[in-house]
N, C-alpha and C positions, 0 to 999 in steps of 0.2 A: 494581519499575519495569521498563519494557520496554527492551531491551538495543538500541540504536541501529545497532550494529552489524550485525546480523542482521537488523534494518528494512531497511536501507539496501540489504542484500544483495538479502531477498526483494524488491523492488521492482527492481531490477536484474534478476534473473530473470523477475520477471515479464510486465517489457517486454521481453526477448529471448530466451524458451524455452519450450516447449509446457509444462514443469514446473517447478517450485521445490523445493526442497529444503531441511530447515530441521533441525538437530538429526540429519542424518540420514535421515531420511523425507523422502518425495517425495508431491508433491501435483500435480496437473492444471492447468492454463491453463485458463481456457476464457474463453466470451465472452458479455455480455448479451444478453440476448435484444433489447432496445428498441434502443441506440444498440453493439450488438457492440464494446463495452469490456473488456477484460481484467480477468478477477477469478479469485482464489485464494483458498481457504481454509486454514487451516492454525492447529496447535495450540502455544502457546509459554507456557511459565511455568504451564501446567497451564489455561489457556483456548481459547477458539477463536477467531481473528481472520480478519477478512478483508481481502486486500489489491485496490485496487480504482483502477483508471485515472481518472486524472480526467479527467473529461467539458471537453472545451477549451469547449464551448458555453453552461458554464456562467458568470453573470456574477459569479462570486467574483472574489477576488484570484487565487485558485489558478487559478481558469483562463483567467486571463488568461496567467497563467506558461506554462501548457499552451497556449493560440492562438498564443503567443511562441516555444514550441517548444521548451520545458523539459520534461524528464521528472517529471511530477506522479504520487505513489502516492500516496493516501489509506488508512489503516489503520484499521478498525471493528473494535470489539470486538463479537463476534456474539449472544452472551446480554445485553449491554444495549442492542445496537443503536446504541450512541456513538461517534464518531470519537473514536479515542485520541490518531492521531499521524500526519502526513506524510513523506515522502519527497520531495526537489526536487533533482533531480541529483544523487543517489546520496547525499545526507546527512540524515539523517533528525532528526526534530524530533518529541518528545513533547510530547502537548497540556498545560497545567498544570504545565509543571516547568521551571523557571528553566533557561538555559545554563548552566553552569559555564566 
């Protein structure tokens, strides 16, 4: 399972540092090409993730959060291409696993 805390972090970083750091290593900012959003890649639990701005112009819930002015990270896991898990104001939420 992915460690919440360390979401929460890189998300954090992401919106306010040309890099992230995770485990140590450091990984690049950079920004899309189409709507220049903030994305990071980076390696955690022995895969690759990416962490990825939400797009405020989208009509999700999330980015409604994000037009409202909340910090939205979206988390993809990059070999199945699947959202894992969120970030909304520094507290992260894994996709499919109950709170505790």
């Amino acid at each position: 399972m992915l460690d919440k805390t360390i979401l929460a972090s890189v998300a954090d970083q992401l919106m306010s540092r040309a890099s992230i750091t995770v485990n140590g290593k450091e990984w690049p900012v950079r920004r899309t090409s189409s709507n220049r959003l903030r994305t990071a890649s980076f390696d955690l639990a022995g895969r690759t993730y990416q962490a990825i701005e939400q797009n405020p112009d989208k009509p999700s819930r999330w980015g409604k959060l994000a037009r409202d002015g909340h910090q939205v990270v979206q988390f993809k896991d990059v070999e199945t291409n699947r959202f894992v898990a969120v970030a909304v104001d520094g507290k992260a939420r894994v996709y499919g696993h109950k709170e505790s």
